[in-house]
C-alpha positions, 0 to 999 in steps of 0.5 A: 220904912219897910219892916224888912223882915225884923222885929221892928214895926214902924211908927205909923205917923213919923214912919208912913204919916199915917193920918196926919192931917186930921192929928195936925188939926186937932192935936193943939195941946196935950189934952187933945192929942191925947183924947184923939191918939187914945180914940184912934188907938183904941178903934184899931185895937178893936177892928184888929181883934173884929177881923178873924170873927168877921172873916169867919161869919161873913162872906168875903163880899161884906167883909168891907161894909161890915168892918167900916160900919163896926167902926162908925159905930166904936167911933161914935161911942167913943165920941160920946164917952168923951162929951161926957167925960169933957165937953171941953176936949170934945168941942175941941176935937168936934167933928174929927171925933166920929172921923176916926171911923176912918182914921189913917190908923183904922184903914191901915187896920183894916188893911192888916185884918185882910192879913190876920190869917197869916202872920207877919214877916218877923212870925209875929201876929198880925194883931201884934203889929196892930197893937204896937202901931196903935201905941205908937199912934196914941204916944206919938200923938200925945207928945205933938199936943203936949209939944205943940202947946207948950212951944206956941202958948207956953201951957200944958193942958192934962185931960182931966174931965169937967167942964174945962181941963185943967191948965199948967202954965209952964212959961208966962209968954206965948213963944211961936203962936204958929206952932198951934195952928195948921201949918206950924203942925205941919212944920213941927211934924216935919222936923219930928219926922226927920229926926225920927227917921235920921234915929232910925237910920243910923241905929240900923247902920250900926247894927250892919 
């Protein structure tokens, strides 16, 4: 969706699929769509306020290198923080942990921090459209866990730290086991992003 020059920031994963295929693999319950939407956000977060200071001390050749080793480098440690916070989630989320460094959100980042000296189509920021994008990343992420799991195991599982998270069981029965796996993801994720565009539309078409 075009921001068309308003004030609305399009939600990077129901709006642009915005790093959907490693969200898919990983967010199985709301412990891990958590944990991966929160590390996602927050190297976007942090490459969006790197980009000025690397623009005005690095040449423009390096630029890109710098940026990408900078979020390897985010990436790895939040990799590490949440092997200590919980074995559980990080065995969980494996080797998508230091992938963020590259994530769907990071390179859209990337992409707005070759932009920060100007501002966006609304006169807002560039790091303001970062912020926004990553919330709506780390929500949207959290919520296709958290709905994935109870649908395909009828549990809840809360990032709580330790050895294993804690687990809610919400229903006694496993509903549609699919809904864990890859392509369930995929199903689930489509119905979300038509209704979320389907909003979206007819919100606008009252405003005209």
């Amino acid at each position: 969706m075009n921001e068309g020059g308003s004030g609305f920031v399009p939600n990077p994963i129901l709006s642009g699929l915005i790093g959907i295929c490693p969200l898919i693999v990983v967010s199985r319950s709301l412990a891990e769509g958590t944990i991966y939407g929160l590390g996602a956000a927050m190297c976007a977060l942090a490459l969006g306020a790197l980009a000025p200071l690397v623009r005005a001390f690095i040449t423009d050749r390096l630029h890109a290198p710098a940026t990408l080793a900078f979020s390897a480098v985010l990436a790895i440690a939040f990799g590490f923080c949440v092997r200590i916070y919980s074995s559980a989630i990080a065995t969980g989320l494996w080797i998508y942990l230091p992938l963020l460094a590259v994530s769907g959100l990071s390179l859209s980042t990337l992409r707005h921090g070759s932009l920060l000296d100007r501002s966006a189509p609304d006169g807002r920021s560039r790091f303001a459209v970062v912020a926004l994008e990553s919330l709506m990343f780390f929500l949207t992420a959290a919520f296709v866990g958290g709905a994935r799991e109870i649908i395909g195991l009828g549990t809840l599982t809360l990032p709580t730290p330790g050895m294993e998270p804690l687990r809610l069981v919400v229903v006694n029965i496993s509903p549609l086991r699919i809904f864990v796996s890859p392509a369930g993801g995929f199903i689930f994720l489509g119905f979300l992003v038509a209704v979320y565009r389907s909003t979206i539309r007819a919100i606008r078409r009252r405003q005209l």
